[in-house]
PDB file as gemmi writes it, atoms N, CA and C in Angstrom:
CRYST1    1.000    1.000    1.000  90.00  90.00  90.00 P 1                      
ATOM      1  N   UNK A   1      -7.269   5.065  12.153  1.00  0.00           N  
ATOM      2  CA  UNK A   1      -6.033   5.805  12.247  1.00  0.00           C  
ATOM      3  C   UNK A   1      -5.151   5.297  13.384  1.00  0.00           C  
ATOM      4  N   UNK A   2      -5.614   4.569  14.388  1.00  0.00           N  
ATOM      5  CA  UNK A   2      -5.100   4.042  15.794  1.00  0.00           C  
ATOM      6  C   UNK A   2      -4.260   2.730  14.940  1.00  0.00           C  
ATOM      7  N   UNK A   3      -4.211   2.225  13.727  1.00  0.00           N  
ATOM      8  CA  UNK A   3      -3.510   1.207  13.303  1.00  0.00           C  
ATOM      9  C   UNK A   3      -2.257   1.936  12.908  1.00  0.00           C  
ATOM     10  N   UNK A   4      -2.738   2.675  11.852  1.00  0.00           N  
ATOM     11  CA  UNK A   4      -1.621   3.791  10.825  1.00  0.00           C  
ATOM     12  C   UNK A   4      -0.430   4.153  12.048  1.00  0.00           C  
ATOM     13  N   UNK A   5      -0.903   4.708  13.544  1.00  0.00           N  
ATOM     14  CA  UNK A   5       0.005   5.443  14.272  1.00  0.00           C  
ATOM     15  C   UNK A   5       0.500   4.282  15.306  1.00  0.00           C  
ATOM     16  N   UNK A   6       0.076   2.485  15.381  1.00  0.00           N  
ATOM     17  CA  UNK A   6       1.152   1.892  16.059  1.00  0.00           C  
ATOM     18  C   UNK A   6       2.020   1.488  15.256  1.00  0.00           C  
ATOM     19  N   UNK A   7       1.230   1.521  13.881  1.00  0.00           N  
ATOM     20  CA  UNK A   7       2.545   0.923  13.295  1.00  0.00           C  
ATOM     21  C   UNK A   7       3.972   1.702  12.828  1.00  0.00           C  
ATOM     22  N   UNK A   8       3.308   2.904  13.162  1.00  0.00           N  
ATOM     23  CA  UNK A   8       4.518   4.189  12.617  1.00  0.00           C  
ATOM     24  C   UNK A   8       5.317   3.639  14.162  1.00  0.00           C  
ATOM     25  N   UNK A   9       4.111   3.803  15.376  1.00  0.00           N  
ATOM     26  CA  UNK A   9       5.620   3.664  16.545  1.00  0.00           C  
ATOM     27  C   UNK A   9       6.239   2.749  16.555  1.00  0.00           C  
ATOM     28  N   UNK A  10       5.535   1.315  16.072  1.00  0.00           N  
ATOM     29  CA  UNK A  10       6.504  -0.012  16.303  1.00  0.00           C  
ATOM     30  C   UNK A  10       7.468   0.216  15.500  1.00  0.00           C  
ATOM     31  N   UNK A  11       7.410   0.426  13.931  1.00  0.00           N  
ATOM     32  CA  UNK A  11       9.258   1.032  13.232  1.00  0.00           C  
ATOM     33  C   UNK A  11       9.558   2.102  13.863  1.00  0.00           C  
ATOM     34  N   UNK A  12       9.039   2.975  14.569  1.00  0.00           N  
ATOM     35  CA  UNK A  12      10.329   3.604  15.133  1.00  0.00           C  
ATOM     36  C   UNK A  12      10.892   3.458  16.394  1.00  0.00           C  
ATOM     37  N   UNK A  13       9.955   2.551  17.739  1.00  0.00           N  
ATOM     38  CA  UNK A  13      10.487   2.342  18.115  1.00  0.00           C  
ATOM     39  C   UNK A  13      11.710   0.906  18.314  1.00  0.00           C  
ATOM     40  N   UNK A  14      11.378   0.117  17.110  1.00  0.00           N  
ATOM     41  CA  UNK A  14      12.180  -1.456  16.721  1.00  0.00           C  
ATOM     42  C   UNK A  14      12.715  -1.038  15.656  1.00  0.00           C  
ATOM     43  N   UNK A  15      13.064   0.314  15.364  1.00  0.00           N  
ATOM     44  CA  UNK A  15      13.976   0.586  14.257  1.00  0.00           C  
ATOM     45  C   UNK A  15      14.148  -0.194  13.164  1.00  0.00           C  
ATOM     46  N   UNK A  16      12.729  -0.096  12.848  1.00  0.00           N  
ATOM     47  CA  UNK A  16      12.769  -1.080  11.251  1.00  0.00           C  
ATOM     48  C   UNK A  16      11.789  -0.291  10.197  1.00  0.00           C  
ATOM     49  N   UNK A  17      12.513   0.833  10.018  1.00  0.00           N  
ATOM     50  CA  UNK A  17      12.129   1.745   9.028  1.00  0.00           C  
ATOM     51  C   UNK A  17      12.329   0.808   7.375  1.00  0.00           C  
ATOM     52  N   UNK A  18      12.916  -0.191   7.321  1.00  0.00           N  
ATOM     53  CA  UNK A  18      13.006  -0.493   6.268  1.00  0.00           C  
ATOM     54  C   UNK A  18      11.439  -1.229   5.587  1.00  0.00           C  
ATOM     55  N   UNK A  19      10.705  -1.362   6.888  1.00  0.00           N  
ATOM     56  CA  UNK A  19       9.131  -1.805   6.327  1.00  0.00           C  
ATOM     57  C   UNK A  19       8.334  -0.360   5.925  1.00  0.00           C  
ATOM     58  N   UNK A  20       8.951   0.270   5.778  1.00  0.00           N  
ATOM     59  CA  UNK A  20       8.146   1.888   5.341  1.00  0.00           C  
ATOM     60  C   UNK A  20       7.955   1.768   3.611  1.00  0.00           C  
ATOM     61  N   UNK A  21       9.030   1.209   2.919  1.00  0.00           N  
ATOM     62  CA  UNK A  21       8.741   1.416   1.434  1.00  0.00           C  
ATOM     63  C   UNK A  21       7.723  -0.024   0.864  1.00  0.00           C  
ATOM     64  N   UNK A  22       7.704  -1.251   1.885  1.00  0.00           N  
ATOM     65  CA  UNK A  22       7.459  -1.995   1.628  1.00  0.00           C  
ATOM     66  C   UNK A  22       5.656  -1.795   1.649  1.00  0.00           C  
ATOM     67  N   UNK A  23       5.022  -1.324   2.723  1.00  0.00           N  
ATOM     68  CA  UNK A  23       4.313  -0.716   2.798  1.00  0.00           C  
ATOM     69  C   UNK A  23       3.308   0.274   2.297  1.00  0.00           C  
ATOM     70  N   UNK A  24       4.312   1.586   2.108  1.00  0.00           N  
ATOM     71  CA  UNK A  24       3.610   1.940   0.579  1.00  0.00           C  
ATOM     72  C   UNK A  24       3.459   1.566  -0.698  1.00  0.00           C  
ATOM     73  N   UNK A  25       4.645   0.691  -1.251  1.00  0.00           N  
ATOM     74  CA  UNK A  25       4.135  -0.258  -2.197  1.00  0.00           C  
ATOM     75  C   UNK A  25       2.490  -0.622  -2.462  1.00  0.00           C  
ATOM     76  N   UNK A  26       3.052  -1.651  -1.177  1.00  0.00           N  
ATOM     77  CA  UNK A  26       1.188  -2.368  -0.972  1.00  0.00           C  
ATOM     78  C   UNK A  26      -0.002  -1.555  -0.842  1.00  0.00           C  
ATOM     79  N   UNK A  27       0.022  -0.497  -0.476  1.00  0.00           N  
ATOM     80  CA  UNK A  27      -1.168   0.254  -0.358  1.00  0.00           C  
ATOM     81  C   UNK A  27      -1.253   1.167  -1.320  1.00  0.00           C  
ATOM     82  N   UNK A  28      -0.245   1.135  -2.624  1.00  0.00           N  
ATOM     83  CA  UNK A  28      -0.108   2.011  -3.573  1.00  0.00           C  
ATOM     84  C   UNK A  28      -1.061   0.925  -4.763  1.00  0.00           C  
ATOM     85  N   UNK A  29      -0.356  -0.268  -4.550  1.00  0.00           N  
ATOM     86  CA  UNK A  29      -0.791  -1.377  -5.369  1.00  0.00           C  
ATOM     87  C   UNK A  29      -2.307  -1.717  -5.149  1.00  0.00           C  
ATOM     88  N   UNK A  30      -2.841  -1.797  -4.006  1.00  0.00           N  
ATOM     89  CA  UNK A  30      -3.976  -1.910  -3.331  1.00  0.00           C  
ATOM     90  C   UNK A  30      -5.363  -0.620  -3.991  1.00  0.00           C  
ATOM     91  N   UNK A  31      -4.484   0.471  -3.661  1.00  0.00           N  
ATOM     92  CA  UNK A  31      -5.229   1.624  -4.357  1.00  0.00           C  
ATOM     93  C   UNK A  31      -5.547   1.764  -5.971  1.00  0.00           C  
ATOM     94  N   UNK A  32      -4.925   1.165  -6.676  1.00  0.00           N  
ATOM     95  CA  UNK A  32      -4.518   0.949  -8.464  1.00  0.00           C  
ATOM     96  C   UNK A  32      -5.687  -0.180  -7.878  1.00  0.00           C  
ATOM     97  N   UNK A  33      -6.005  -0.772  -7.777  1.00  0.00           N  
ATOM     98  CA  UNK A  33      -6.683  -2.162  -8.064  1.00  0.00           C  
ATOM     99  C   UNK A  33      -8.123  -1.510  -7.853  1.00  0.00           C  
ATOM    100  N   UNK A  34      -8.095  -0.889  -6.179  1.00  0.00           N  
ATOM    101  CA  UNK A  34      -9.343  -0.531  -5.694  1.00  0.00           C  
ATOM    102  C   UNK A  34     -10.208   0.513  -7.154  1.00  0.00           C  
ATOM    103  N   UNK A  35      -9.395   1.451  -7.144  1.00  0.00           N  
ATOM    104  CA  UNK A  35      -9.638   2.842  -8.034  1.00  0.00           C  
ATOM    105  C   UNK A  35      -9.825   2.492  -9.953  1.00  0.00           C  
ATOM    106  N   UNK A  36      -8.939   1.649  -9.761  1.00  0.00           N  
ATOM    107  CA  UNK A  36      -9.046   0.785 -11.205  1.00  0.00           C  
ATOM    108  C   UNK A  36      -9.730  -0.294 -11.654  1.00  0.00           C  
ATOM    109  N   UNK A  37     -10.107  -0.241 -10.857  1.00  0.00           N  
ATOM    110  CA  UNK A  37     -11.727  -2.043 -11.257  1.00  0.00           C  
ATOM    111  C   UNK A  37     -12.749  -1.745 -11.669  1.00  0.00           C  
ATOM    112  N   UNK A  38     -13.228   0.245 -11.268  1.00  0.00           N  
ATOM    113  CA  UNK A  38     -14.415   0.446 -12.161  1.00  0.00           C  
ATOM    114  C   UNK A  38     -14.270   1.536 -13.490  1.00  0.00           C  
ATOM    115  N   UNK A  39     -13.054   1.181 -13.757  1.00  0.00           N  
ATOM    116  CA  UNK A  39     -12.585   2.458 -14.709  1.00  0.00           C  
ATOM    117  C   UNK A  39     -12.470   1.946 -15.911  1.00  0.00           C  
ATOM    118  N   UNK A  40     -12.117   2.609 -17.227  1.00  0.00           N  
ATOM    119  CA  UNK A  40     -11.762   1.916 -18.393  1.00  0.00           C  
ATOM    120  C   UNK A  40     -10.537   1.403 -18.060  1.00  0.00           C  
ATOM    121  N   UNK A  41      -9.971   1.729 -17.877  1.00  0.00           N  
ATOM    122  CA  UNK A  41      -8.143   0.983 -16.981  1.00  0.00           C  
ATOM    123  C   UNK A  41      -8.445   0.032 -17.111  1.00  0.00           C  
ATOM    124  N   UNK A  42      -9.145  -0.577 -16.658  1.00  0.00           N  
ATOM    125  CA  UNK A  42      -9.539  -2.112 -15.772  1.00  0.00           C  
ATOM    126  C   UNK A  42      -8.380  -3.019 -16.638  1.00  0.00           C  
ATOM    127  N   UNK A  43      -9.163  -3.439 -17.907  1.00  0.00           N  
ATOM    128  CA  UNK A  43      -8.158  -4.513 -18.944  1.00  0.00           C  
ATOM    129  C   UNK A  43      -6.596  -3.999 -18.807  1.00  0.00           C  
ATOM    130  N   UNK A  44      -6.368  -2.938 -18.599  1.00  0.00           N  
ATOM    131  CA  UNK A  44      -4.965  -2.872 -18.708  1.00  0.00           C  
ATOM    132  C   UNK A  44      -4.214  -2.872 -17.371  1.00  0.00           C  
ATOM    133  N   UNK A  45      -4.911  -2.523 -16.735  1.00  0.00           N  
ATOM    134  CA  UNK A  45      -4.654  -3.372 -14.610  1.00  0.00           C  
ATOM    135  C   UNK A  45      -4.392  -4.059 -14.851  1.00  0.00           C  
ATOM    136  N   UNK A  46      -5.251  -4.816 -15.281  1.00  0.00           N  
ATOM    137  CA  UNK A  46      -5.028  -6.398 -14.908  1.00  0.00           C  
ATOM    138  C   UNK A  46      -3.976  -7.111 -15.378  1.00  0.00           C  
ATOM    139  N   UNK A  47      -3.831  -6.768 -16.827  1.00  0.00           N  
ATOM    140  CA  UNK A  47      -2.827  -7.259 -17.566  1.00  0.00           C  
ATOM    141  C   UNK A  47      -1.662  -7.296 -16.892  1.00  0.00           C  
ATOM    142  N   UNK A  48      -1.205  -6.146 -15.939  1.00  0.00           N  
ATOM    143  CA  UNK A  48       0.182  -6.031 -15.391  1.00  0.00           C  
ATOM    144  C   UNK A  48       0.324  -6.794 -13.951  1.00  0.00           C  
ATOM    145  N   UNK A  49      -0.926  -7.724 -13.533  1.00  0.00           N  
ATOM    146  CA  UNK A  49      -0.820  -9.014 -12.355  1.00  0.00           C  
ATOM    147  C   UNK A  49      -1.012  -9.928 -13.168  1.00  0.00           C  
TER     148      UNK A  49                                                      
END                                                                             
């Protein structure tokens, strides 16, 4: 959690909130892969990389 909360202070304090959506993206995308590799999903994950 000591990562999660410098990186919240470094965008706010270098005012680069614009890495906030970029971010959840990746860890949205990250989570679909993780959560979806042992599921029936799987073939259709994949299909969409």
């Amino acid at each position: 959690m000591d990562f999660l909360r410098d990186l919240w202070l470094f965008m706010k304090e270098r005012k680069k909130f614009w890495l906030a959506p970029m971010i959840i993206v990746l860890l949205l995308m990250g989570l679909l892969i993780v959560f979806g590799g042992g599921s029936a999903l799987a073939p259709f994950i994949y299909t969409l990389f």
